[in-house]
N, CA, C and O atoms as CSV, one atom per row, in Angstrom:
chain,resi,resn,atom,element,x,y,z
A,1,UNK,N,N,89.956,139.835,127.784
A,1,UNK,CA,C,90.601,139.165,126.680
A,1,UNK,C,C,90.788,137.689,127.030
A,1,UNK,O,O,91.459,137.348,128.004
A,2,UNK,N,N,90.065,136.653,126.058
A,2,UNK,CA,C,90.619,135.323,125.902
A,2,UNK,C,C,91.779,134.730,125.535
A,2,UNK,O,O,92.054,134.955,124.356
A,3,UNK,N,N,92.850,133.804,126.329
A,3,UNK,CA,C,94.060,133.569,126.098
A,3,UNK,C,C,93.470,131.675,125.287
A,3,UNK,O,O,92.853,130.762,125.837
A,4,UNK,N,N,93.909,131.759,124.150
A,4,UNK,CA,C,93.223,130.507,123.428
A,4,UNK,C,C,94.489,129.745,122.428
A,4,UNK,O,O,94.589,129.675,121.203
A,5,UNK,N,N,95.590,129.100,123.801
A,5,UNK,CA,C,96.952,128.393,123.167
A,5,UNK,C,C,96.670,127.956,121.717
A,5,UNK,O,O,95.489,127.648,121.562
A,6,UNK,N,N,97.235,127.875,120.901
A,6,UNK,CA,C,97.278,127.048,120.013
A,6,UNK,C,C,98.838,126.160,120.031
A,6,UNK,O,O,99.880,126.738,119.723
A,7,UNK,N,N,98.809,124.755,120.421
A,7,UNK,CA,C,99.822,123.673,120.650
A,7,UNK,C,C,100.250,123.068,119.190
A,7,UNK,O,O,99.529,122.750,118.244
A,8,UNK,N,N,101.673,123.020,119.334
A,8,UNK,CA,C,101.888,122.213,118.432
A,8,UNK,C,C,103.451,121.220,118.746
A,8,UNK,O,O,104.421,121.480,119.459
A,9,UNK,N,N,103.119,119.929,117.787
A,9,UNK,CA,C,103.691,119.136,117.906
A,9,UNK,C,C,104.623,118.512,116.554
A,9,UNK,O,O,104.676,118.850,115.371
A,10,UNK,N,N,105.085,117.795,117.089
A,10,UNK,CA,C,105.827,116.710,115.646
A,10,UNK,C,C,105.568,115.318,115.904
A,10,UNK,O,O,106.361,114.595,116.507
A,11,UNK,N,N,104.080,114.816,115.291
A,11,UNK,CA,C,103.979,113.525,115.180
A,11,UNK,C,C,103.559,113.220,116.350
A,11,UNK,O,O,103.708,112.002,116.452
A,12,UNK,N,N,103.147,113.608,117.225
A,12,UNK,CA,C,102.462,113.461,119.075
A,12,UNK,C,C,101.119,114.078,119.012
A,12,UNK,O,O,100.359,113.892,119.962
A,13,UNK,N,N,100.683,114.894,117.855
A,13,UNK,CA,C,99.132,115.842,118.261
A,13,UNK,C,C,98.195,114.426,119.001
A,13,UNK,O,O,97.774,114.325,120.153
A,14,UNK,N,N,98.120,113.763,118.217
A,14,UNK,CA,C,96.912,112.820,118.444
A,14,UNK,C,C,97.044,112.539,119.965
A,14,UNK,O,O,96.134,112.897,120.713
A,15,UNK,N,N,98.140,111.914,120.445
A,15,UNK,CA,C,98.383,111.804,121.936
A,15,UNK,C,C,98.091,113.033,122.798
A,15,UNK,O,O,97.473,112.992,123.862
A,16,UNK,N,N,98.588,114.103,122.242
A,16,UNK,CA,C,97.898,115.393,122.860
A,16,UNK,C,C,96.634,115.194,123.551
A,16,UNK,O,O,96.258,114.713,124.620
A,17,UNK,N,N,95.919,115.972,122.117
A,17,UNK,CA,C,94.436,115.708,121.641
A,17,UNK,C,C,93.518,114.385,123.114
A,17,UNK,O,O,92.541,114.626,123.823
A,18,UNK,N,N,94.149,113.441,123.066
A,18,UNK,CA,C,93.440,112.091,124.040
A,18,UNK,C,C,94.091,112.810,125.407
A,18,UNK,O,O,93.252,113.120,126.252
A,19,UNK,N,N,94.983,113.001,125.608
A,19,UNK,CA,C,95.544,113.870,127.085
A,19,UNK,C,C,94.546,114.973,127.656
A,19,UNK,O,O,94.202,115.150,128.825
A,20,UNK,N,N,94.176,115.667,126.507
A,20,UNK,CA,C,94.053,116.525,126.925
A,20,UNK,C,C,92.073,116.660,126.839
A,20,UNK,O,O,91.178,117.281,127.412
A,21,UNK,N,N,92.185,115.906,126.030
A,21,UNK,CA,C,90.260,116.002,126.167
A,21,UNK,C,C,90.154,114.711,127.380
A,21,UNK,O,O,89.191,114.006,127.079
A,22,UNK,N,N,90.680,114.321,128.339
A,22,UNK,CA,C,90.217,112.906,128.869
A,22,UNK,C,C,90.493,114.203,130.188
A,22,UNK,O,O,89.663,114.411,131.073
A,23,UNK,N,N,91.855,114.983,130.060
A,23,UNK,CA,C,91.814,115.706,131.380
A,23,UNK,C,C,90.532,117.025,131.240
A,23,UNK,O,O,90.051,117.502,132.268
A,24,UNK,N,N,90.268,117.309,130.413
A,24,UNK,CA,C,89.198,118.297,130.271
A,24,UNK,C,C,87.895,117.837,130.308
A,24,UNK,O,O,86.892,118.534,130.462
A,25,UNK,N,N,87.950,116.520,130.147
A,25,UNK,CA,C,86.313,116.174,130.009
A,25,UNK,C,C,85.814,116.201,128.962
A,25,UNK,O,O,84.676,115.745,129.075
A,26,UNK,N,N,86.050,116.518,127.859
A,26,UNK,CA,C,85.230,116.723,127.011
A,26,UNK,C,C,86.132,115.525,125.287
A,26,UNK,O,O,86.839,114.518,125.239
A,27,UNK,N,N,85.663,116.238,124.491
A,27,UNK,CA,C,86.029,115.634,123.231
A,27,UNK,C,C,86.061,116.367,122.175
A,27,UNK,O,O,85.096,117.080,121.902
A,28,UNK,N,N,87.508,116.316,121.153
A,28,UNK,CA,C,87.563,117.158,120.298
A,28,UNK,C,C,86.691,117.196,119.242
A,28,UNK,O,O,86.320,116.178,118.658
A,29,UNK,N,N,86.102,119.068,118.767
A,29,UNK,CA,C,85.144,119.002,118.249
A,29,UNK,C,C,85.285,119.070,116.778
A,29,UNK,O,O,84.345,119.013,115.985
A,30,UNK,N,N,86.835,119.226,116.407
A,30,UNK,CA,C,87.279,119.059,114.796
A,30,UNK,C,C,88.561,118.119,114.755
A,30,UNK,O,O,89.156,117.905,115.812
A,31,UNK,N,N,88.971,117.596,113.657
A,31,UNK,CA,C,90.382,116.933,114.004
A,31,UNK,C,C,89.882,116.810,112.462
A,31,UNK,O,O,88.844,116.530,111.862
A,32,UNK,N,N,91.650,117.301,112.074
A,32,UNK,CA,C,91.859,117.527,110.702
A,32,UNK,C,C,92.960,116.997,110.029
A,32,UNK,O,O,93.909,117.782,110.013
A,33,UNK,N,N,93.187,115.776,109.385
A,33,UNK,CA,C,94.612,115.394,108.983
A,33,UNK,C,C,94.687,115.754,107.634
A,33,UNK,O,O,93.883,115.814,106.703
A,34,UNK,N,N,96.520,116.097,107.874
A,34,UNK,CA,C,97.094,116.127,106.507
A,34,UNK,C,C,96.316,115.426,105.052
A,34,UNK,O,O,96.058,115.883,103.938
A,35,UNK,N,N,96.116,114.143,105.688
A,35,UNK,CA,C,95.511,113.538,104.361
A,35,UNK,C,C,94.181,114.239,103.937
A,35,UNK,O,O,93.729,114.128,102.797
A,36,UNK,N,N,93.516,115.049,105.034
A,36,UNK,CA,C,91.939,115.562,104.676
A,36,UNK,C,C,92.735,116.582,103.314
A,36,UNK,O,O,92.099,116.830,102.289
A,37,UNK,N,N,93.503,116.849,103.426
A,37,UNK,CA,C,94.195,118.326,101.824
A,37,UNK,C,C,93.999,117.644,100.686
A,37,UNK,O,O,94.095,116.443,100.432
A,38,UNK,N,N,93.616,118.886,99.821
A,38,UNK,CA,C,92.977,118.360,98.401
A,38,UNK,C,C,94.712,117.973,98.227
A,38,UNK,O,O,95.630,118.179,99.021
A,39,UNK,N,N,94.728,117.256,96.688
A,39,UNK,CA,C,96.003,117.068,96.168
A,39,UNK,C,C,96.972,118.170,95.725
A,39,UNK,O,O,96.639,118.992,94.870
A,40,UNK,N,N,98.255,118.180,96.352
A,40,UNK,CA,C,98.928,119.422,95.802
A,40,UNK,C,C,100.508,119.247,94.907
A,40,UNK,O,O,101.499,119.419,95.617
A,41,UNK,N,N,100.667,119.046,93.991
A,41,UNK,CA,C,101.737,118.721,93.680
A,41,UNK,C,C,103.170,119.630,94.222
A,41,UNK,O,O,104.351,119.287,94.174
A,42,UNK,N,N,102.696,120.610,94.622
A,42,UNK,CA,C,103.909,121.625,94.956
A,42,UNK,C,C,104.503,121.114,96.463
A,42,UNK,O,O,105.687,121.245,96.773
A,43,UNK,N,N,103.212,120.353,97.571
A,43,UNK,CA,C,103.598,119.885,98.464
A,43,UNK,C,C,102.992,118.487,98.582
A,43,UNK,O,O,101.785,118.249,98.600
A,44,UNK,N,N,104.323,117.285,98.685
A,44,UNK,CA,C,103.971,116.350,99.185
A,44,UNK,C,C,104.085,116.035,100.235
A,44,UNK,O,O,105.077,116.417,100.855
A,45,UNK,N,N,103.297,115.367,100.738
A,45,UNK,CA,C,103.258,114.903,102.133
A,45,UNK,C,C,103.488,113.867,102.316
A,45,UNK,O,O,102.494,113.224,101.979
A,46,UNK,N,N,104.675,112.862,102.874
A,46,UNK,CA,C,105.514,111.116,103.072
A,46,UNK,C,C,104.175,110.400,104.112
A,46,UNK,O,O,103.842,110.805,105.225
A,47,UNK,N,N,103.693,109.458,103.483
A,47,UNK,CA,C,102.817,108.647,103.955
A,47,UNK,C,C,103.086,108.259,105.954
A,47,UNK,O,O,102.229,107.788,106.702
A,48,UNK,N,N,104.142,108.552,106.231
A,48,UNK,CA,C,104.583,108.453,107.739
A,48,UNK,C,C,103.851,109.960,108.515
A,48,UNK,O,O,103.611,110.098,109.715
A,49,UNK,N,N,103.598,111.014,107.355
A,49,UNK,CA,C,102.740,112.172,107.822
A,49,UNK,C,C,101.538,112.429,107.597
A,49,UNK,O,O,100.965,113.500,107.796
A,50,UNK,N,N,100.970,111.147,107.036
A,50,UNK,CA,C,99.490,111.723,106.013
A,50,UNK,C,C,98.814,111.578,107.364
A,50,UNK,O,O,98.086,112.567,107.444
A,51,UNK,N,N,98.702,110.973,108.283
A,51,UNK,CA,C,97.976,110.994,109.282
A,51,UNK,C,C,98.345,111.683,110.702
A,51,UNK,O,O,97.931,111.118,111.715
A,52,UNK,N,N,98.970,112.667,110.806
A,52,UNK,CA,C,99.371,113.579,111.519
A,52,UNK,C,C,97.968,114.567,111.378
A,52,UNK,O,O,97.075,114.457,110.537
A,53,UNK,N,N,98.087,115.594,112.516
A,53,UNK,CA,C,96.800,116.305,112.678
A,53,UNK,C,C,97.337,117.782,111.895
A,53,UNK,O,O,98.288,118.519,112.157
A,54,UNK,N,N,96.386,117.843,110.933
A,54,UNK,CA,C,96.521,119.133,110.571
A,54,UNK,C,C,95.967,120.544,111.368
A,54,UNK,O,O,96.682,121.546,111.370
A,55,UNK,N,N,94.861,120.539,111.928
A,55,UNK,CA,C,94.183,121.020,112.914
A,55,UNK,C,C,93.021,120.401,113.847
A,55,UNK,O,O,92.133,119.643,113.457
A,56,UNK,N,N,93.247,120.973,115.414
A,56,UNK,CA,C,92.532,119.772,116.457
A,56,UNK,C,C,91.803,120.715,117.071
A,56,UNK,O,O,92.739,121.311,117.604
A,57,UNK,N,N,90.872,121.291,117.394
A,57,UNK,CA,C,89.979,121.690,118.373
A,57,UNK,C,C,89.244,121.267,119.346
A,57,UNK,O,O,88.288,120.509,119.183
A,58,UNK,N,N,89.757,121.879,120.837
A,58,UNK,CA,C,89.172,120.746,122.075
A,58,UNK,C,C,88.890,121.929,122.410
A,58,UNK,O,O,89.679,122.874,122.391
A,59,UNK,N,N,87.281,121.970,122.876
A,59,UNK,CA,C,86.594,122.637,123.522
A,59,UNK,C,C,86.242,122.392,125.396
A,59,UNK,O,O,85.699,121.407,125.895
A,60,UNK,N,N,86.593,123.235,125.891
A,60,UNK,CA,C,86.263,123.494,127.550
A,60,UNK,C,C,85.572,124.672,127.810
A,60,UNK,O,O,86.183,125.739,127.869
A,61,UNK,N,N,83.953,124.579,128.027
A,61,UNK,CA,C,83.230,125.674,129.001
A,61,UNK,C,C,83.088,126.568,127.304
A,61,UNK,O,O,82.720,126.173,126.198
A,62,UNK,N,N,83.587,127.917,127.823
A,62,UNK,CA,C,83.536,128.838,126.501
A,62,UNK,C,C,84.440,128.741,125.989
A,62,UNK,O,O,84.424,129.592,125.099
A,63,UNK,N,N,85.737,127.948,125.947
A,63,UNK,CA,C,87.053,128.141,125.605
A,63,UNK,C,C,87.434,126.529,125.016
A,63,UNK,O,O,87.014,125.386,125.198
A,64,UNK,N,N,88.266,127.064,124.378
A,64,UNK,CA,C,88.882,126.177,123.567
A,64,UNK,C,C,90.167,126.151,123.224
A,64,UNK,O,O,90.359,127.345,122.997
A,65,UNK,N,N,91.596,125.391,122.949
A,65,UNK,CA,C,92.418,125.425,122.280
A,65,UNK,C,C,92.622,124.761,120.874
A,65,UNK,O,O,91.680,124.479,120.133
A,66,UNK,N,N,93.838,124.557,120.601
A,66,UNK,CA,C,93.684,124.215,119.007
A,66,UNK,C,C,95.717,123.666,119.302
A,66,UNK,O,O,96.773,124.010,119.831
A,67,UNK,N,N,95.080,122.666,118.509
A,67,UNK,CA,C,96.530,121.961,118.172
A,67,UNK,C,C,96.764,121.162,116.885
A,67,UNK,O,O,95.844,120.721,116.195
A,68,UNK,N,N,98.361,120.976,116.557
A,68,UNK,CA,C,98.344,120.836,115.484
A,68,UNK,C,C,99.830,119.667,115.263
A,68,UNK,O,O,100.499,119.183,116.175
A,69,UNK,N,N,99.985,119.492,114.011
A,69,UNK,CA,C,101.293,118.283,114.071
A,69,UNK,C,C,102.410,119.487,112.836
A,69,UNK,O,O,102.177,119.570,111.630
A,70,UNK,N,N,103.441,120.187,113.487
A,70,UNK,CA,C,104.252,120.516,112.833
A,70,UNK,C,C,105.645,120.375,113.094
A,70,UNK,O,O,106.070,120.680,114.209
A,71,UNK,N,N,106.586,119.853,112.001
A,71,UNK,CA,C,107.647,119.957,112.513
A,71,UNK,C,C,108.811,120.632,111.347
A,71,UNK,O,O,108.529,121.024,110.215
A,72,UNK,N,N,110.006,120.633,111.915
A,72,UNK,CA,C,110.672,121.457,110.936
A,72,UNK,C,C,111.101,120.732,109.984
A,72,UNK,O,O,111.353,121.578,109.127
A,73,UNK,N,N,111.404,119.547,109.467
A,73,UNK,CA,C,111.439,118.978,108.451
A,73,UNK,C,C,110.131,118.797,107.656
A,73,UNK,O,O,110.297,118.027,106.709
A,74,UNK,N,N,108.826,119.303,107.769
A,74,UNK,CA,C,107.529,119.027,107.327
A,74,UNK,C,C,107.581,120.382,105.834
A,74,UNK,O,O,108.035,121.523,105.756
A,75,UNK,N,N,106.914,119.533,104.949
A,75,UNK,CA,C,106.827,120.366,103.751
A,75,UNK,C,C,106.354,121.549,104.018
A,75,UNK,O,O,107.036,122.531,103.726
A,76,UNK,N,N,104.840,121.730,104.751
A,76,UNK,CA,C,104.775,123.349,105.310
A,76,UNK,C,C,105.455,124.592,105.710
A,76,UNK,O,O,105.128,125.777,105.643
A,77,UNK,N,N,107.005,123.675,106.358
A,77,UNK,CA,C,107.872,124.480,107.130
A,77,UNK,C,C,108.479,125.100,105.980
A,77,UNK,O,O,108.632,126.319,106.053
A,78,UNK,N,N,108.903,124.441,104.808
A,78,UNK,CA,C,110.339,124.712,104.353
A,78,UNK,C,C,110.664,126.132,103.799
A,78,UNK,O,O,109.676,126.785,103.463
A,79,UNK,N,N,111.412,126.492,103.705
A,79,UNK,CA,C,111.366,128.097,102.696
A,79,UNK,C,C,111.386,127.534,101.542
A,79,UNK,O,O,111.713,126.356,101.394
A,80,UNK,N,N,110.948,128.511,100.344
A,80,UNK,CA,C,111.012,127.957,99.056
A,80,UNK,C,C,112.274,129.409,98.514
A,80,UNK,O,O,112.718,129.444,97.367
């Protein structure tokens, strides 16, 4: 069995992401921001988050992790 973290942050992914592909060697092979989301009126997203990582994939060897920018004040989080 493959153990394949998925990291997450508030507003730091990107710093991650450069940490962690410069110590791995390699370079992330997706990076996905908030702003890439079609338009949703039910969730807005405050221009201080549009560029936060929605999903990051850094690949090592056969393995990979995945990181992301969430925090608990973020529209994703909230209960409705």
């Amino acid at each position: 069995m493959k153990i394949r973290p998925y990291l997450t942050f508030k507003g730091q992914c990107q710093e991650a992401i450069d940490l962690y592909s410069n110590a791995f060697k390699t370079t992330a092979s997706t990076i996905r921001r908030f702003s890439d989301l079609p338009e949703n009126p039910e969730m807005v997203i405050s221009d201080s988050q549009k560029n936060w990582i929605l999903q990051a994939t850094i690949p090592f060897g056969d393995d990979y992790i995945r990181l992301s920018d969430f925090g608990g004040d973020h529209p994703l989080n909230k209960a409705k």
